[in-house]
N, CA, C and O atoms as CSV, one atom per row, in Angstrom:
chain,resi,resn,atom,element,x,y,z
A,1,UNK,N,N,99.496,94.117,159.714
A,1,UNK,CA,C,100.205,95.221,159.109
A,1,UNK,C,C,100.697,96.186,160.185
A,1,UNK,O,O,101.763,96.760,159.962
A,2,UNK,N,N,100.073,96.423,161.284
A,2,UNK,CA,C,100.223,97.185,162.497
A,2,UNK,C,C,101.599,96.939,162.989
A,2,UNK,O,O,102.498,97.737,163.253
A,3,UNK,N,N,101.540,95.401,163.062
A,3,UNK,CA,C,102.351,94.635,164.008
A,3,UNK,C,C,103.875,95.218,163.324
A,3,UNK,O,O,104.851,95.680,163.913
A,4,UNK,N,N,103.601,94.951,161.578
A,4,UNK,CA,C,104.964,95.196,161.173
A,4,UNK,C,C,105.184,96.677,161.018
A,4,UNK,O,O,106.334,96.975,161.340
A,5,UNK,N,N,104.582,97.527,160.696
A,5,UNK,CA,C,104.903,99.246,161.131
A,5,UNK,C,C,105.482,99.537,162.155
A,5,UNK,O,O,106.468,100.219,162.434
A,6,UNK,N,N,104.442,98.681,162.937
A,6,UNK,CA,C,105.011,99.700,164.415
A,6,UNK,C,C,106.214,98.577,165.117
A,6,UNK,O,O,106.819,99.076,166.066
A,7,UNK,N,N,106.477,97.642,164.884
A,7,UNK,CA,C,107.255,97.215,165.575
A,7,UNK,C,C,108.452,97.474,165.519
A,7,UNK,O,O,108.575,98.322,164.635
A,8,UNK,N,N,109.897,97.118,166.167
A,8,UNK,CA,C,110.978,97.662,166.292
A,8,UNK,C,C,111.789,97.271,165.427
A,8,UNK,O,O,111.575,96.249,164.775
A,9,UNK,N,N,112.716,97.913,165.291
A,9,UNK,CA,C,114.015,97.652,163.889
A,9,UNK,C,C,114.220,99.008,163.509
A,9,UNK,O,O,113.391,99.902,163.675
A,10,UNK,N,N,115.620,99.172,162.868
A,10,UNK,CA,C,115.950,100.532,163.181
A,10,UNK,C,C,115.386,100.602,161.275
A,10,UNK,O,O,116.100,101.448,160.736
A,11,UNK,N,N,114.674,100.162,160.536
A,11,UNK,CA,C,114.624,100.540,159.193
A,11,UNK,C,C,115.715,101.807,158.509
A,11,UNK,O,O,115.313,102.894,158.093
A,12,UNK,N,N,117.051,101.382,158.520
A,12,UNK,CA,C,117.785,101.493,157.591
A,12,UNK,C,C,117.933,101.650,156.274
A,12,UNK,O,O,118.628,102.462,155.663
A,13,UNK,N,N,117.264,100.855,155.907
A,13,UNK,CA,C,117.056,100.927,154.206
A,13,UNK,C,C,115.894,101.992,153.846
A,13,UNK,O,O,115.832,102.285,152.651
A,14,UNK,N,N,114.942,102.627,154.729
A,14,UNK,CA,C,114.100,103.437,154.274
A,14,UNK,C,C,114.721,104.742,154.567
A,14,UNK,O,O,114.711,105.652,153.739
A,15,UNK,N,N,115.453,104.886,156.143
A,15,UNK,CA,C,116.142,105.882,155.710
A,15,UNK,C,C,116.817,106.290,155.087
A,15,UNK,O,O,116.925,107.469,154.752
A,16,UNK,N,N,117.544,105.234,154.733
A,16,UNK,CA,C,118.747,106.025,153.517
A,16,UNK,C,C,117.446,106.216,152.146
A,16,UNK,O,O,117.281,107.351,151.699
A,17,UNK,N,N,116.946,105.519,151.807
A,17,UNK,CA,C,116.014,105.826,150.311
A,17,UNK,C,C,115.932,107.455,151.176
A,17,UNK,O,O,116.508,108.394,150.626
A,18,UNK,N,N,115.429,107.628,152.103
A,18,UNK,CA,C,115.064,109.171,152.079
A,18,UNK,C,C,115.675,110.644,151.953
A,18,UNK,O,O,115.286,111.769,151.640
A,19,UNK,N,N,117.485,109.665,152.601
A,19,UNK,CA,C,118.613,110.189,153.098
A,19,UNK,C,C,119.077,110.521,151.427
A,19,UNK,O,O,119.452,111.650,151.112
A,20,UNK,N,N,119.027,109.816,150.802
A,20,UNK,CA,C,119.333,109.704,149.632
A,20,UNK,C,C,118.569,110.898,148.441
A,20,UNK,O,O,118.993,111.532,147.475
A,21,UNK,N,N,117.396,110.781,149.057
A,21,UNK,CA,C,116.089,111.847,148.067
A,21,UNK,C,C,116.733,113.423,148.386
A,21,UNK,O,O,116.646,114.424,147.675
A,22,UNK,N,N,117.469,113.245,149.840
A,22,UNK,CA,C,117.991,114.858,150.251
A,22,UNK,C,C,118.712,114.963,149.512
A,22,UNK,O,O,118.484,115.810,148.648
A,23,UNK,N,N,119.791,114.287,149.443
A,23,UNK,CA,C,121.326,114.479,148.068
A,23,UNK,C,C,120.951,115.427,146.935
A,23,UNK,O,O,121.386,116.559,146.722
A,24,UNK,N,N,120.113,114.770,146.303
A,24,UNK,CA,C,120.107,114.725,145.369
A,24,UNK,C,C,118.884,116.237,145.270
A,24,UNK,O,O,118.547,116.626,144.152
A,25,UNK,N,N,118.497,116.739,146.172
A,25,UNK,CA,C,117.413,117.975,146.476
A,25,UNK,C,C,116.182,117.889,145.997
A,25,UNK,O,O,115.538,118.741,145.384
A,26,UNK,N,N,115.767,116.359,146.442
A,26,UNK,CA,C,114.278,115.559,146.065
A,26,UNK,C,C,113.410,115.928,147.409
A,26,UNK,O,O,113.976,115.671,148.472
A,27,UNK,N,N,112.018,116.537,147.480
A,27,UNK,CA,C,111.828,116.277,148.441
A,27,UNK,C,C,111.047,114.986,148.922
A,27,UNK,O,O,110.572,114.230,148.076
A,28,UNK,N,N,110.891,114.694,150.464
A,28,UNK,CA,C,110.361,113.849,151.183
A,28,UNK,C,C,109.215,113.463,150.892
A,28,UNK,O,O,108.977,112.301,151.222
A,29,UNK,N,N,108.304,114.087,150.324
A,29,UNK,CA,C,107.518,113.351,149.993
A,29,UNK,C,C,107.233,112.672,148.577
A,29,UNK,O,O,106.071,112.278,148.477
A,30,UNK,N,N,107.940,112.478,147.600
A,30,UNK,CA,C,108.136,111.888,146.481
A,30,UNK,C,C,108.898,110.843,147.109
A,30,UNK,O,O,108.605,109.672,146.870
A,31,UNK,N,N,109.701,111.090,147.770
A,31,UNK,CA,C,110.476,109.547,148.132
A,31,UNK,C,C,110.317,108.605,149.031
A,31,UNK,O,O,110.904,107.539,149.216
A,32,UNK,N,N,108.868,109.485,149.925
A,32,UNK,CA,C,108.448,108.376,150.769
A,32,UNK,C,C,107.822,106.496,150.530
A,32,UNK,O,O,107.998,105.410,151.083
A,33,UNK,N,N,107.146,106.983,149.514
A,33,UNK,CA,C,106.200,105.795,148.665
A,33,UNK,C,C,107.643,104.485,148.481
A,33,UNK,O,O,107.638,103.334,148.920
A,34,UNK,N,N,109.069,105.388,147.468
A,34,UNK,CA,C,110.110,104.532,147.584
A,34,UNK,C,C,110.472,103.567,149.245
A,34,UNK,O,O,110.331,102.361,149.447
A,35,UNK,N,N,110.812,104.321,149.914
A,35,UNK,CA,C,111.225,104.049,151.459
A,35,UNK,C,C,110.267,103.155,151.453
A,35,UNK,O,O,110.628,102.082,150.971
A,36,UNK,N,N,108.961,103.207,151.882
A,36,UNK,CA,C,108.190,102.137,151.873
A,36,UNK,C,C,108.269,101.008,151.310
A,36,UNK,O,O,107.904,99.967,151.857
A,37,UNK,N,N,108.777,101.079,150.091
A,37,UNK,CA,C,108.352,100.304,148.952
A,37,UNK,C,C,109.368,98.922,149.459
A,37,UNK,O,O,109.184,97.707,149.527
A,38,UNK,N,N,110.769,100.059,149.826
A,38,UNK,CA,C,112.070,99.206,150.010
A,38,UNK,C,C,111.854,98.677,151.499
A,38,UNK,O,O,112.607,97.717,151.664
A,39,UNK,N,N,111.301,98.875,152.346
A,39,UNK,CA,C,110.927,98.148,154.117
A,39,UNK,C,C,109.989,97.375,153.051
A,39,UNK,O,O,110.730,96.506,152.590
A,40,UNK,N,N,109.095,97.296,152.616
A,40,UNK,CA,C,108.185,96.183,152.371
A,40,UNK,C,C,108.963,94.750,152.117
A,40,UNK,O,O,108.890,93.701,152.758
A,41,UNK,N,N,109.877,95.153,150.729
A,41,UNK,CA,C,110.678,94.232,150.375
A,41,UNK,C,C,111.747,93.483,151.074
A,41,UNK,O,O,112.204,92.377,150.788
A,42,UNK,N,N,112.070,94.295,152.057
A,42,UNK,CA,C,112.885,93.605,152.981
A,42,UNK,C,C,112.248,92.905,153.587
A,42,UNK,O,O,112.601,91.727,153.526
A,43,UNK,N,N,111.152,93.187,154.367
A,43,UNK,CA,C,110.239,92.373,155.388
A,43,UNK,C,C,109.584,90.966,154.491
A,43,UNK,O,O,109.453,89.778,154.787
A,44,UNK,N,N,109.215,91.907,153.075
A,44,UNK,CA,C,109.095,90.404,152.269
A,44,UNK,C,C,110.589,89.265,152.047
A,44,UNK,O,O,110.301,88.848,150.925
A,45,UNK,N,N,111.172,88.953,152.203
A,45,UNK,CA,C,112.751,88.730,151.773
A,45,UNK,C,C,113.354,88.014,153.282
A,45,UNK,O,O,114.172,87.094,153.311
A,46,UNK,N,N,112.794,88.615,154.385
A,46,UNK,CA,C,112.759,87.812,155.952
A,46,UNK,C,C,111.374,87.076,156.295
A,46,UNK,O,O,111.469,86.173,157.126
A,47,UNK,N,N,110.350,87.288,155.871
A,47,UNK,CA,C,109.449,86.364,156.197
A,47,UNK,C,C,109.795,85.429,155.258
A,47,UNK,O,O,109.517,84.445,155.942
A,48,UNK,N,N,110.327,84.802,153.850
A,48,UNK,CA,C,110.262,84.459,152.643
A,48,UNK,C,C,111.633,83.091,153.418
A,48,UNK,O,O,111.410,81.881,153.458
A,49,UNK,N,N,112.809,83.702,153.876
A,49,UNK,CA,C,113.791,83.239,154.211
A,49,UNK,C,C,113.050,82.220,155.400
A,49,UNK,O,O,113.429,81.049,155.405
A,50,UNK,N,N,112.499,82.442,155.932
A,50,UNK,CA,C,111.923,81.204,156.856
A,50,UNK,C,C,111.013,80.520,156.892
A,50,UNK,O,O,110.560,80.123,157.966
A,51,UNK,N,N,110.382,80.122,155.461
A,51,UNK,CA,C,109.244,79.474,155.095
A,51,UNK,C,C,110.009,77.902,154.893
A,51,UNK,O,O,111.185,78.227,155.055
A,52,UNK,N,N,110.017,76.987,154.736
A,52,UNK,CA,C,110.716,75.676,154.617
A,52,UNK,C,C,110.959,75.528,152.864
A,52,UNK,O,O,111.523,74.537,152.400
């Protein structure tokens, strides 16, 4: 789990979920859990893509 937190990639998709929570005058921490939610799914969706 380390490996995938901390490792590199510009996570895009969590910023905008967050970038997105500003718009709308949500704050950061209600929309963090989202951001997460959406890097999980991506990372699920690239490990998933290279299974045979």
């Amino acid at each position: 789990m380390r490996y995938s937190v901390c490792g590199g990639g510009k996570r895009v998709r969590g910023i905008l979920t967050l970038l997105a929570s500003q718009v709308v005058d949500g704050p950061w921490s209600d929309a963090l859990p989202a951001a997460c939610a959406v890097e999980m799914v991506h990372s699920y969706s690239l490990i998933h893509d290279d299974l045979p």
